[in-house]
C-alpha positions, 0 to 999 in steps of 0.5 A: 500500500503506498503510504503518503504523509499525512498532512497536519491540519492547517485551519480550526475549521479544517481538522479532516484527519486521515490514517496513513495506512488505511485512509480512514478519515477523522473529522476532527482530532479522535483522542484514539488515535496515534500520532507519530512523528517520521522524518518530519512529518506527522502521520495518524494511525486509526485505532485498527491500523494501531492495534494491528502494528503496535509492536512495530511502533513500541519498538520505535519502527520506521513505517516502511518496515511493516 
């Protein structure tokens, strides 16, 4: 799946959050969710995509290795 960086909302009226591995999008900042800084850019993980990964990122893994 290609992964692309998930923008940071840039407007208060403009907050549509979108998962970088499934594109579900969030209206709004959903407090389950995971943030994570790679490289510079802020990417959104859903509570599925979390949850299915959650090892790789308590390991602090690069996106690009699962």
């Amino acid at each position: 799946m290609d992964q692309q960086q998930t923008p940071r909302p840039g407007r208060p009226g403009d907050e549509r959050i979108v998962c970088s591995l499934c594109q579900k999008v969030a209206e709004g900042p959903p407090p389950t969710w995971t943030c994570s800084m790679e490289n510079g850019s802020r990417r959104y993980l859903c509570d599925d995509c979390a949850r299915a990964n959650i090892r790789a990122i308590e390991s602090r893994l690069d996106s690009s290795w699962w």
